[in-house]
C-alpha positions, 0 to 999 in steps of 0.5 A: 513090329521091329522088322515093320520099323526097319521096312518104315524108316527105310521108305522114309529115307527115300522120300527124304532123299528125293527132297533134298532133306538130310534130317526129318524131325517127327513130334507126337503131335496132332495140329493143336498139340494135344496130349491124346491124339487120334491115330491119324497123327499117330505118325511118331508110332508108326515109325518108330513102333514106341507107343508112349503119348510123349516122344520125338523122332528124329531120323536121319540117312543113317541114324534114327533117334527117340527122344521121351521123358522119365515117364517112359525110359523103360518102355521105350527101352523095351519097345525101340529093342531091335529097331535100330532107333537109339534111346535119347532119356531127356534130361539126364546128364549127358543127354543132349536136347535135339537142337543140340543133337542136330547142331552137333549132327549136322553140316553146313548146307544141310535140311531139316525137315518136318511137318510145321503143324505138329511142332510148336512155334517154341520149338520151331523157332529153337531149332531154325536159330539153332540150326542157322547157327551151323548154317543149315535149314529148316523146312516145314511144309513136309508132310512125309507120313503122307507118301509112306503110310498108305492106310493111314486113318481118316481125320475124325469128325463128330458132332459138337454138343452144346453144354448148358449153363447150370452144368458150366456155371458160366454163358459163353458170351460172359467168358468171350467178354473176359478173355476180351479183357485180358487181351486189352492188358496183354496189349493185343487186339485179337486172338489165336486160339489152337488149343482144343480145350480152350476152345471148348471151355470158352464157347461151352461146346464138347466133341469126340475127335480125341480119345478120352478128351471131349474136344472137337478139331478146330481153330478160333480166332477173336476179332473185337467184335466176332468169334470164329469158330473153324470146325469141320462140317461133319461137326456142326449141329442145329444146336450148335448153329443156333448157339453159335448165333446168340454168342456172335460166333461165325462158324468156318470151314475148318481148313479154312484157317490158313487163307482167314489168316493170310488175307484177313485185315488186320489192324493191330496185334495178335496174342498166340503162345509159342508153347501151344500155337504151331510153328506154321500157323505162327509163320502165317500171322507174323508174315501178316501182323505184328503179334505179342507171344503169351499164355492165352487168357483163356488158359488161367480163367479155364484152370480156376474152376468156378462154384458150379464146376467146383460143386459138381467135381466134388460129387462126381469124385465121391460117385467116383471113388465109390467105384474103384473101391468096390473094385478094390473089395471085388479083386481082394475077394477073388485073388488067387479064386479065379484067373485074373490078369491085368487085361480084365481087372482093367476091364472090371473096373471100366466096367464098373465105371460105366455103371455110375451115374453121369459117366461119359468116357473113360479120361484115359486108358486105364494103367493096370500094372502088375510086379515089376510091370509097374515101374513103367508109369504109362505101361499099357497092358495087352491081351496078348502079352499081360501078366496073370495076377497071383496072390502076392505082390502088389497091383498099380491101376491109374484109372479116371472117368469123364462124367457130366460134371467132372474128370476124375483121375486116381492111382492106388496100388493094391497089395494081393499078397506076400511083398517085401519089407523094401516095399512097404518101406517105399510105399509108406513113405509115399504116404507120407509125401502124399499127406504131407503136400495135403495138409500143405498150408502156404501164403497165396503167390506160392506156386507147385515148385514151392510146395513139391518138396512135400510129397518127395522129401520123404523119398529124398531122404532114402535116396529116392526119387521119381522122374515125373512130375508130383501134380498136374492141373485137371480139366472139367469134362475136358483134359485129364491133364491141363495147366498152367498150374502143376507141382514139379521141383525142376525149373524150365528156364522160359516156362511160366509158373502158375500161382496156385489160386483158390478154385484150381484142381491139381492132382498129388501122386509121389511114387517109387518105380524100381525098374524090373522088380516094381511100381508104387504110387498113389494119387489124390485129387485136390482143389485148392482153396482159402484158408485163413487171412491175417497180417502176414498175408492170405493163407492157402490149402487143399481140399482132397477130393478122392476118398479111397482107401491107401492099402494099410497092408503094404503100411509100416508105422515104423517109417511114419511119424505120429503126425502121419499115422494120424493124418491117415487115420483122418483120412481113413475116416472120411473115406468111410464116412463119405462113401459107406451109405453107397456100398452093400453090407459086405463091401462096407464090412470090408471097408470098416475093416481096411479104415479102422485106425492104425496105432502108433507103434514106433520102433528103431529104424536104421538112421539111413533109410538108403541102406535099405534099399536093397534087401528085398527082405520078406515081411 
């Protein structure tokens, strides 16, 4: 593969030169900037061989460099060995971002160029001002992939389905009359959507174009009195004809985008979001209208999930969790009886999955990381390559379903045997930031980087951390990952925070990653609801919805305070009170068993929890 890298990037230095372009910038983006992307956008990869879902390339006549977040700097490490591509870890000291990178780089006269679908109107933007700084260019009409990859995948096409109103809780038409709404707030008259899933939440439609997403390709755009839907032919159905009538939907061709909006006639102001649109489309309505930049309505109303969606999650959830702890109880019984490897304890518990009720998809690939493999957060195991599980050590899997009536998402790490002190220091104390951000109370107006400090502040005092982020939002039958609401401690100048309101789902997942030794992590699904009200204002909380057992093998109450040991107590007895009627009597002993309460029995721990750190010592 290394050498395939080197053969690549030297095919797209040619086409380069031929066009003039001393620089070409390629994102991981589809057209609409969807996390998961189909592999005809897998243009990123192609080129550089890395496989991570977050990632810009950026090469030039001779240099290439990858740009990815904390979630990936081992397995880029690992991946790009060989290749010639330098490592750029994003935002660590003395790392710069890519305008700067280029406007350091490059000189006067030069081009940028690269694909103006896959980047966002933010980033584009970004880069033409930082670049007409040093007064180079930027070109946006090349797609270069299109000369070199010659097999490259075929646009996917799948039918749309129609979801009905007892599963979504709410008609299309009630929907298109709110984001109507709050576009006459934001001081616009029509709208451009891009983004897959608010597409398909706002017209109560799925597809299959997005691996582990149920989304269909497309645009739309709200006039005042229409709804334009641009979809592939290959997509529409009778149903969705039918439903497309009865909402005021006008279905158009889905490369027909381009023309609607150079020639529609416009009379007033479009609303698009920098962050989502991309930069092309954007240079094809400001060329037209005038426009006002901001979230879409659809994005918020989407997040807060509604009575129905809240109700079918939670039993999803539970039909959910029962899973992955017969999975727990299976791979317990069988460690060290039988050849198991990260391959097929993934492929086990998919398949237990696919036995429960409702379920649809896989929401992503399962993560089953073993050791030290562990402390690349999105580690993909292969079967060419994966570990063989032994009887010690401990076991990551991040795993999630798509169901009809939810999306689930979970992370447990799994002791299968002998593990160090280290680890169960480590892993107790993500337990303890895990419970803490659960039992969070807060006024309404707090957003995630008000209560992050929770989940991380039992690391922080070790000296600990974790380069991601604690909690993301969780689509409904849509992405495993969505906003605008997340937990993260780190301020982004220009993004928006999201309040956290009553009906939004976010994810809770503290963890440690020691590079080359292991991976800890451990995450629940909550939705956010109302607590008390009074003088000082509306009070808030979280409503857990996972109720999977955390492995009190790798628990040491000596890095716990009673508060602690009994919120995993509390915890321990829902998971078996809500789940124990669905297991057969051996998995509900086991379960019993790993439930029971756990005394408290202080003892003198070293004041510095950071000289520990290191001492791999043997329990």
């Amino acid at each position: 593969m290394r050498e395939k890298v080197r053969q690549r990037l030297e095919s797209l230095r040619k086409e380069m030169e031929k066009e003039g372009v001393d620089f070409y910038l390629i994102s991981s983006s589809d057209f609409h900037h969807s996390e998961y992307v189909h592999d005809h956008f897998k243009v990123r990869q192609y080129f550089s061989g890395f496989t991570g879902s977050n990632g810009t390339l950026v090469v030039g006549r001779d240099m290439a460099g990858l740009w990815t977040d904390g979630r990936y700097f081992v397995q880029a490490g690992k991946e790009l060995e060989g290749t010639g591509i330098t490592l750029f870890p994003m935002l660590e000291e003395g790392v710069p971002d890519i305008p700067q990178f280029l406007y350091e780089n490059m000189q006067e006269g030069q081009t940028l160029g690269f694909d103006g679908r896959t980047v966002s109107c933010r980033e584009g933007r970004r880069l033409e001002k930082k670049l007409a700084a040093r007064k180079a260019s930027v070109r946006f009409t090349l797609d270069l992939a299109e000369r070199v990859w010659r097999d490259r995948p075929p646009l996917p096409c799948h039918e749309v389905s129609v979801l009905p109103v007892d599963i979504s809780g709410r008609s299309a038409g009630d929907k298109v009359r709110e984001v109507r709404e709050g576009l006459q707030k934001a001081g616009a008259d029509y709208l451009l959507l891009s983004r897959l899933d608010d597409l398909m939440w706002l017209l109560n439609i799925r597809g299959g174009d997005v691996s582990y997403n149920p989304v269909a390709l497309c645009y739309g755009f709200l006039s005042p009195d229409r709804v334009y839907l641009f979809l592939q032919s290959g997509a529409v159905t009778k149903a969705l004809e039918e439903h497309a009538e009865g909402n005021g939907v006008v279905i158009r061709g889905y490369h027909e985008i381009w023309d609607f909006l150079e020639h529609y006639a416009y009379s007033g102001r479009v609303l698009l979001d920098e962050g989502s649109i991309s930069y092309a489309l954007f240079q094809t309505v400001a060329g037209q209208t005038g426009y006002v930049n901001g979230s879409s309505p659809t994005e918020l109303l989407k997040a807060v999930k509604n009575q129905t969606e809240l109700a079918q999650m939670e039993e999803v959830y539970l039909r959910d969790s029962v899973q992955l702890i017969k999975f727990i109880y299976w791979l317990k019984q069988n460690i060290g009886k039988q050849e198991i490897t990260e391959v097929s304890a993934a492929a086990c518990l998919d398949g237990l999955r696919r036995g429960a009720e409702g379920f649809l998809d896989l929401s992503f690939p399962t993560i089953c990381a073993y050791g030290e493999n562990a402390a690349m957060m999105h580690y993909q195991a292969l079967p060419e390559s994966c570990k063989r599980l032994e009887p010690r050590g401990m076991l990551l899997v991040d795993s999630g379903g798509q169901y009809i009536g939810g999306t689930t998402d979970v992370t447990r790490t799994i002791v299968l045997g002998e593990i160090s002190e280290e680890m169960k220091m480590h892993f107790t104390r993500t337990a303890v930031g895990l419970l803490q951000l659960s039992h969070a109370r807060f006024l309404y107006g707090c957003t995630g980087r008000n209560l992050d400090i929770l989940a991380r502040q039992p690391l922080w005092e070790m000296g600990v951390d974790y380069k991601c982020g604690t909690g993301h939002g969780i689509g409904y039958m849509l992405n495993v990952h969505e906003g605008p609401q997340n937990i993260r401690w780190r301020y982004f100048p220009g993004a928006e925070e999201a309040v956290l309101r009553a009906g939004m789902v976010v994810s809770n997942e503290p963890g440690v990653y020691r590079e080359g030794c292991y991976g800890i992590r451990t995450e629940n699904i909550m939705a956010v609801r109302e607590e008390e009200k009074n003088g000082d204002g509306q009070f808030m909380g979280f409503h857990t919805l996972t109720y999977v057992p955390i492995d009190r093998e790798a628990i040491d109450t000596a890095y716990m305070q009673p508060i602690d040991v009994e919120r995993l107590n509390g915890y321990h007895r829902e998971v078996y009170r809500r789940t124990e009627k669905y297991l057969i009597e051996e998995e509900r002993k086991w379960l019993s068993e790993v439930t029971a309460p756990l005394p408290c029995h202080l003892r003198q721990v070293p004041s510095s929890f950071g000289s520990q750190a290191g001492t791999g010592k043997k329990v």
